[in-house]
PAMI-522613 format. One record per residue (C-alpha): residue number from 1; x, y, z; residue in one letter. Coordinates in Angstrom, 3 decimals. Layout:
BEGIN
<drenfi->NUM&X->X&Y->Y&Z->Z&lumdren->A> .
...
END
This chain:
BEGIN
<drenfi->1&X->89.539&Y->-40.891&Z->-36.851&lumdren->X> .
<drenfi->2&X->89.999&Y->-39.926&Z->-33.267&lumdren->X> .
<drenfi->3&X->89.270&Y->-36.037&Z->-34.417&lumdren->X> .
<drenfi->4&X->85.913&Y->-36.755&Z->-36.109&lumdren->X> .
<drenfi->5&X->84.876&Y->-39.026&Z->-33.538&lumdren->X> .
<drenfi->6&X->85.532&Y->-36.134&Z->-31.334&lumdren->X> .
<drenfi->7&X->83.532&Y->-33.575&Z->-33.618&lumdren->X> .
<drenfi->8&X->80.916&Y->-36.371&Z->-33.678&lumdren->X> .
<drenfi->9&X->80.792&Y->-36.293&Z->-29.781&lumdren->X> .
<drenfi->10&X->81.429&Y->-32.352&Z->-29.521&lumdren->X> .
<drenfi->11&X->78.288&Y->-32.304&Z->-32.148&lumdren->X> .
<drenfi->12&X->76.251&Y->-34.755&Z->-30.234&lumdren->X> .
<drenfi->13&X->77.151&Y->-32.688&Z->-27.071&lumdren->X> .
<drenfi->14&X->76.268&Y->-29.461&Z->-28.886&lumdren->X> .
<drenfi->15&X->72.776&Y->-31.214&Z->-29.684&lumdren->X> .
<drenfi->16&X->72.053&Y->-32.239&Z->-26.682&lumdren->X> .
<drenfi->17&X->72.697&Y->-28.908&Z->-25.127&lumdren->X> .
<drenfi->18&X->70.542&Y->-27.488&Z->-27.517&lumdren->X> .
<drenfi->19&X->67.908&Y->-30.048&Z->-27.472&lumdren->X> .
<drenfi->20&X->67.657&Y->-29.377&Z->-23.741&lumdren->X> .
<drenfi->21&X->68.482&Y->-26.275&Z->-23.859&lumdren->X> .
<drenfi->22&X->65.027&Y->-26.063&Z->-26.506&lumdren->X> .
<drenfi->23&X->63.170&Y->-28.697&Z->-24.329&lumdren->X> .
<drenfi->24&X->63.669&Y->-26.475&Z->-20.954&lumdren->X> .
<drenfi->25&X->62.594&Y->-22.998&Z->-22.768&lumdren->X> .
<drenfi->26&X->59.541&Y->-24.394&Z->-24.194&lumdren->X> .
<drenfi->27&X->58.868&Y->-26.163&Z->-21.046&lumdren->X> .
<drenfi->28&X->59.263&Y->-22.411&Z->-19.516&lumdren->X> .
<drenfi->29&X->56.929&Y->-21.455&Z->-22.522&lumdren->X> .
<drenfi->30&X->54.329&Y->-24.080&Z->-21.708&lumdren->X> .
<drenfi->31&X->54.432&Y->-23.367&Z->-18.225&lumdren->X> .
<drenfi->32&X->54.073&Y->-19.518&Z->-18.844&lumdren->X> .
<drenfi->33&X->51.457&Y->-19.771&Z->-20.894&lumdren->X> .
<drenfi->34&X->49.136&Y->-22.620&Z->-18.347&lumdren->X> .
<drenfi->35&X->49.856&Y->-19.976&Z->-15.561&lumdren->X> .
<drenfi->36&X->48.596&Y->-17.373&Z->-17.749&lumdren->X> .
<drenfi->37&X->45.643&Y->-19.145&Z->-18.476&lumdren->X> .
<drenfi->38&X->44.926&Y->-19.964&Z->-15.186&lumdren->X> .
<drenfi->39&X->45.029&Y->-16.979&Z->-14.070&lumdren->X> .
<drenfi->40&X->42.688&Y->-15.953&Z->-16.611&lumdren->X> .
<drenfi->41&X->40.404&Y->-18.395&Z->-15.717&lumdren->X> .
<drenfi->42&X->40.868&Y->-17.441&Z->-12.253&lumdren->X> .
<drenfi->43&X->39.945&Y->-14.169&Z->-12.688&lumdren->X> .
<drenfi->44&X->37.128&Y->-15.106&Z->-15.100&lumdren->X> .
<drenfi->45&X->35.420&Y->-17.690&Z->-12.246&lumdren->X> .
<drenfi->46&X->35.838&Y->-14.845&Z->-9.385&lumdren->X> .
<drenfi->47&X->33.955&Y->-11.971&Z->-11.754&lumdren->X> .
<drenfi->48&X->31.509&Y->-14.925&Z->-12.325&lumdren->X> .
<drenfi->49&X->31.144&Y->-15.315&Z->-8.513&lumdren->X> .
<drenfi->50&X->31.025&Y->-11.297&Z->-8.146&lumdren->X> .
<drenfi->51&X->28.304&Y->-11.329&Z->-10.638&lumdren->X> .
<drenfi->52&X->26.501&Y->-13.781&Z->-9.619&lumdren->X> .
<drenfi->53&X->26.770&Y->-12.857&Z->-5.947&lumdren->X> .
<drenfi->54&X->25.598&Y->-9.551&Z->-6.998&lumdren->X> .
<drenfi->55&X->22.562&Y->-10.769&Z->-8.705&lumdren->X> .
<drenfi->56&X->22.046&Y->-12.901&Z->-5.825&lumdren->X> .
<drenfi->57&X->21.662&Y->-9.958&Z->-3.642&lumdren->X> .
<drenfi->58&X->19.728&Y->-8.213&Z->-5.559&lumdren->X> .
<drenfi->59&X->17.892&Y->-10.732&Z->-5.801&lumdren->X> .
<drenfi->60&X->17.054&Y->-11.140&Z->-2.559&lumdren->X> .
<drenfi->61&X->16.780&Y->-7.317&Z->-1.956&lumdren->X> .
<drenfi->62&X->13.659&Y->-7.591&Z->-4.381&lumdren->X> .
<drenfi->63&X->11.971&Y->-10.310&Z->-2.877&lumdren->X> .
<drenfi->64&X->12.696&Y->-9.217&Z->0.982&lumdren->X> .
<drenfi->65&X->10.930&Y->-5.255&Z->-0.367&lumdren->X> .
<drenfi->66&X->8.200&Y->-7.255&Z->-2.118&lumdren->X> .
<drenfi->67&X->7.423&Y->-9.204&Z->1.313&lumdren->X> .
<drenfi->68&X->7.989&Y->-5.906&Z->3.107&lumdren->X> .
<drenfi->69&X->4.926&Y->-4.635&Z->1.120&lumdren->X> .
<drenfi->70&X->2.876&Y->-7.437&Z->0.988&lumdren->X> .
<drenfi->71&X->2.949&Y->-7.636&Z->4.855&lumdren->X> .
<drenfi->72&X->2.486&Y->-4.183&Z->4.798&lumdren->X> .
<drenfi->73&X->-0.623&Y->-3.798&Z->2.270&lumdren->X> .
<drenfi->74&X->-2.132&Y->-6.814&Z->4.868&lumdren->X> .
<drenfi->75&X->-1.420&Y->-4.910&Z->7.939&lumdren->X> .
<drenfi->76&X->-3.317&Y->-1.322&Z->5.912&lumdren->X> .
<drenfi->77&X->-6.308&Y->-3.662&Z->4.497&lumdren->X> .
<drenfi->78&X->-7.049&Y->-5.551&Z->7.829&lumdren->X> .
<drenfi->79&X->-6.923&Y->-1.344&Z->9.590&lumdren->X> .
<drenfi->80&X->-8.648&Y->-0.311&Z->6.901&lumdren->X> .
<drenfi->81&X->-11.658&Y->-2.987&Z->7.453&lumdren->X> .
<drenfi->82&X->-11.687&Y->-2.793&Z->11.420&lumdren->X> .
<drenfi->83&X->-11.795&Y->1.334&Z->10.415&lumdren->X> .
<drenfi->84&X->-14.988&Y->0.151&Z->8.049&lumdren->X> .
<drenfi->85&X->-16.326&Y->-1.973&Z->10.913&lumdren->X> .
<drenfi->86&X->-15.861&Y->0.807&Z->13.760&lumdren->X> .
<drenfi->87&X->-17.409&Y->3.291&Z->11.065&lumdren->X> .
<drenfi->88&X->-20.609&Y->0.726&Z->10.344&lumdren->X> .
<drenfi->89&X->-21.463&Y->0.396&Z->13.826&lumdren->X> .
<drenfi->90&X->-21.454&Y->3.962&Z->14.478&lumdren->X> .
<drenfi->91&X->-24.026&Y->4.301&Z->11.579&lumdren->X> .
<drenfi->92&X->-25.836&Y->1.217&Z->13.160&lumdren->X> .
<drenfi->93&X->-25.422&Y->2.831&Z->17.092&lumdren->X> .
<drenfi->94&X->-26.828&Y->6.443&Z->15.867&lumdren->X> .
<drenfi->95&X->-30.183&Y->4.694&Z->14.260&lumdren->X> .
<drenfi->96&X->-30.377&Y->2.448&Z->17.796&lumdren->X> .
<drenfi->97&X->-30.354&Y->5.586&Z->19.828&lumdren->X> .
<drenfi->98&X->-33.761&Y->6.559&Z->21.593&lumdren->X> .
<drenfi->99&X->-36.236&Y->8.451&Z->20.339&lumdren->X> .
<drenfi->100&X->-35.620&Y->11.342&Z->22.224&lumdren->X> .
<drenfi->101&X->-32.191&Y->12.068&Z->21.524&lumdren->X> .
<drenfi->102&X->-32.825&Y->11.318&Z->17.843&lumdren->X> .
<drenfi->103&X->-35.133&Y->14.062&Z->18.395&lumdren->X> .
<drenfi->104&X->-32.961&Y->16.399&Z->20.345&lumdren->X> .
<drenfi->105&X->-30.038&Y->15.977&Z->17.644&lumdren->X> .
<drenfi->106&X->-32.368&Y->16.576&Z->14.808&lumdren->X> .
<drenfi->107&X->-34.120&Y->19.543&Z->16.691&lumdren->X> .
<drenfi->108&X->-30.497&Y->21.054&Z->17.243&lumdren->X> .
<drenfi->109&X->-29.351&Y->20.395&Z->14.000&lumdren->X> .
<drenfi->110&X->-32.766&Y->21.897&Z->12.434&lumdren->X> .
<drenfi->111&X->-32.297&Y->25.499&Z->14.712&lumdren->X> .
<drenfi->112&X->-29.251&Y->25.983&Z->13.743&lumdren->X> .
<drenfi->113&X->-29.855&Y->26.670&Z->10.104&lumdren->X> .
<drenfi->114&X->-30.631&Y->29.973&Z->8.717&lumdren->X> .
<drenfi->115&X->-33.578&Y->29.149&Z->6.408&lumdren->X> .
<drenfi->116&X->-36.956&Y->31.040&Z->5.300&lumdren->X> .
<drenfi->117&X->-40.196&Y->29.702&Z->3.798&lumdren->X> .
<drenfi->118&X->-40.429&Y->26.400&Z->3.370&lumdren->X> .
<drenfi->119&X->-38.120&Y->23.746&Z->3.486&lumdren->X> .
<drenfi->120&X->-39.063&Y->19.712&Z->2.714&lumdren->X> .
<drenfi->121&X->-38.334&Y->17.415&Z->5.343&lumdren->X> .
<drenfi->122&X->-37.654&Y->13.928&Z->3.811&lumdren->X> .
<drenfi->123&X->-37.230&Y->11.388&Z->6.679&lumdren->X> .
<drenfi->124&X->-35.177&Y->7.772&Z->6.151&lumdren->X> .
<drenfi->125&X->-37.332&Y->5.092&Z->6.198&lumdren->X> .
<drenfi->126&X->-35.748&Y->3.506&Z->9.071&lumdren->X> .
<drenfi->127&X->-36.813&Y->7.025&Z->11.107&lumdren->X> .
<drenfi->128&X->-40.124&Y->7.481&Z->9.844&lumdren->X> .
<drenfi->129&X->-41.230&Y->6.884&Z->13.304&lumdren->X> .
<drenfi->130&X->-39.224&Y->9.204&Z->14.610&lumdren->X> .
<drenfi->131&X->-39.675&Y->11.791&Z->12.468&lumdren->X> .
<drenfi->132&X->-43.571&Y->11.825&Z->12.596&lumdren->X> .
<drenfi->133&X->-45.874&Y->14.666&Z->11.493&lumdren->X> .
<drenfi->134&X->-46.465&Y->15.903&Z->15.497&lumdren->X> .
<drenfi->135&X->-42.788&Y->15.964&Z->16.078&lumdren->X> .
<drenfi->136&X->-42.588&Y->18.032&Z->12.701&lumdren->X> .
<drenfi->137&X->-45.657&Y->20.288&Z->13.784&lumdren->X> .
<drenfi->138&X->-43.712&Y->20.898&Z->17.584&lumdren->X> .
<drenfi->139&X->-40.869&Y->22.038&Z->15.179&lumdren->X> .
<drenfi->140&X->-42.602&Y->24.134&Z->12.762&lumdren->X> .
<drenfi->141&X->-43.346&Y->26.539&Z->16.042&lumdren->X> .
<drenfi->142&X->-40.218&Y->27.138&Z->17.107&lumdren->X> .
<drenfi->143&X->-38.592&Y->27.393&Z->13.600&lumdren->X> .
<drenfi->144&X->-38.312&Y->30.656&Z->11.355&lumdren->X> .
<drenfi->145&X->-38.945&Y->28.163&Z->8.367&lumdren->X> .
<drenfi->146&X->-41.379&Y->25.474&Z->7.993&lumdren->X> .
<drenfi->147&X->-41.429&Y->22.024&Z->7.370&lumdren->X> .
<drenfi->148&X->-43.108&Y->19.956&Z->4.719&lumdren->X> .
<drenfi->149&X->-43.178&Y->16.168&Z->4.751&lumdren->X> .
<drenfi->150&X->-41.460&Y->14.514&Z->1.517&lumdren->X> .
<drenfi->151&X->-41.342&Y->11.675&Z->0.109&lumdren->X> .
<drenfi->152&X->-39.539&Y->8.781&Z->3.039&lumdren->X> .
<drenfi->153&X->-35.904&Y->7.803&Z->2.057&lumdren->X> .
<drenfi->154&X->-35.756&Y->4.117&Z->1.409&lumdren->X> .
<drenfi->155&X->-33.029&Y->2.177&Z->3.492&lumdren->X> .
<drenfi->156&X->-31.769&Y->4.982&Z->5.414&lumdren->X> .
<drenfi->157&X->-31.884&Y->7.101&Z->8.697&lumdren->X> .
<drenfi->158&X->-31.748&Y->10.568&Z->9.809&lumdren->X> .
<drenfi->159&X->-33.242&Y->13.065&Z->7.352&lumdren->X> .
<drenfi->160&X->-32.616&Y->15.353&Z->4.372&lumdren->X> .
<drenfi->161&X->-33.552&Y->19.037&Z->4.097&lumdren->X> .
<drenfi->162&X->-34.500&Y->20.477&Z->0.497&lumdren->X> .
<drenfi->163&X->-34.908&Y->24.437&Z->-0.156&lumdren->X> .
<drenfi->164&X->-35.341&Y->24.862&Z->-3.975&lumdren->X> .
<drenfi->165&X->-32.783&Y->22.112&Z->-5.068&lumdren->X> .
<drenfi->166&X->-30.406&Y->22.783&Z->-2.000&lumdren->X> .
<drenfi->167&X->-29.820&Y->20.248&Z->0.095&lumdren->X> .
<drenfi->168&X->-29.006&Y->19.556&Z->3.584&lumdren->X> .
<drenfi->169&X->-27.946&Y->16.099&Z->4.286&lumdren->X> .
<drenfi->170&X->-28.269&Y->14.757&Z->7.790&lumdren->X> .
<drenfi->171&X->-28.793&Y->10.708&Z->6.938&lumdren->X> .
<drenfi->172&X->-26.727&Y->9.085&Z->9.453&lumdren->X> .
<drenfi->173&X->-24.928&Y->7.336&Z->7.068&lumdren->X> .
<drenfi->174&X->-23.834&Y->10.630&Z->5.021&lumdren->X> .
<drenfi->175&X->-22.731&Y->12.044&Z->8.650&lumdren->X> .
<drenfi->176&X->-20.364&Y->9.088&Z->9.536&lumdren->X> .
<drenfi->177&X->-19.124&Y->8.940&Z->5.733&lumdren->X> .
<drenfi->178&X->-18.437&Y->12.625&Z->6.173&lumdren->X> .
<drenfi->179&X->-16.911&Y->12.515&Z->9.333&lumdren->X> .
<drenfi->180&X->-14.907&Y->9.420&Z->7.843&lumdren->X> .
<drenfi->181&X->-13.763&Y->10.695&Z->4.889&lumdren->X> .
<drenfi->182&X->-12.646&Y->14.156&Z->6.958&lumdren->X> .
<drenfi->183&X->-11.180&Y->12.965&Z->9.480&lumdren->X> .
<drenfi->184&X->-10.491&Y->8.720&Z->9.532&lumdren->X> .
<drenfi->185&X->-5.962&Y->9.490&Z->9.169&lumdren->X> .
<drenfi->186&X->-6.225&Y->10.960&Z->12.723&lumdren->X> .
<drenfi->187&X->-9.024&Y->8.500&Z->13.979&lumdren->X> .
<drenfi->188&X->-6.712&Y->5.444&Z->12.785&lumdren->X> .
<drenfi->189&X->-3.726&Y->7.606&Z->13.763&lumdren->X> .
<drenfi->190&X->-5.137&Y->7.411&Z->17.409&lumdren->X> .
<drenfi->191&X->-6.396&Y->3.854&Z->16.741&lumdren->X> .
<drenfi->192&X->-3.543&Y->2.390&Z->15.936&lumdren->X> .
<drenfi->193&X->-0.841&Y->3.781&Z->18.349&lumdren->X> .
END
């Protein structure tokens, strides 16, 4: 009886060995596989981070360009209307000069043309006054060309020249449009330093 109760024992033993011999490799197992998945998960939160950190960026990239331009487009439209102002006054300061260099500029401008025959003179109506039909006859003397009085341009100042559809545009407005339009990137250039 001794001998079986000895197998018994050597069995129970042998089955508790094995039981914890089973209990610690599946406790390895377990413990494997948790680190395994937390590492995974790990690695999953950090690309989350990366990504979102990325987008984040970007992000912010965007909105720091778009406020770049906006202040930008502010800063060109507030130039561009003190470049409008500066341009309307000079339109304004050319019809408040006196009569006499109104005159003179017209005169010069009118001599240096090479025109024959005759030539309609169309005054603005805001230089009617200037342009009168004695000044016109003083000019008609000295020119190769003559002048004929047209029809008075409503609104504007300076005058306009006409030879058989051509026409010669010295409205003070057109001038400081021209002038403008040729040369306001160097003006605000200048301007703006």
């Amino acid at each position: 009886m001794e001998a079986i109760e000895k197998i018994v024992e050597q069995l129970n033993q042998q089955g508790e060995l094995e039981r914890q011999q089973l209990k610690s490799a599946e406790i390895t197992r377990i413990d494997q596989s948790y680190q395994a998945e937390l590492q995974e998960i790990e690695v999953d939160h950090q690309k989350r981070l990366e990504k979102k950190l990325a987008e984040l960026k970007k992000s912010y990239k965007q909105s720091s360009n778009r406020l770049n331009v906006s202040q930008k487009q502010v800063i060109l439209n507030h130039k561009q209307a003190i470049l409008e102002r500066i341009f309307s006054e000079a339109i304004m300061e050319m019809e408040k000069l006196p009569l006499e260099e109104q005159q003179e500029f017209a005169a010069n401008a009118l001599s240096k043309l090479q025109l024959s025959d005759e030539v309609i003179f169309s005054a603005g109506e805001k230089s009617a006054g200037i342009f009168n039909e004695p000044w016109l006859d003083r000019q008609n003397e000295v020119l190769t060309y003559q002048l004929v009085s047209g029809d008075s341009i409503s609104g504007q100042a300076g005058f306009l020249l006409d030879k058989a559809g051509v026409q010669y545009n010295f409205l003070y407005q057109s001038i400081v449009r021209e002038f403008q339009s040729r040369e306001s990137y160097q003006f605000a250039q200048r301007l703006f330093e």
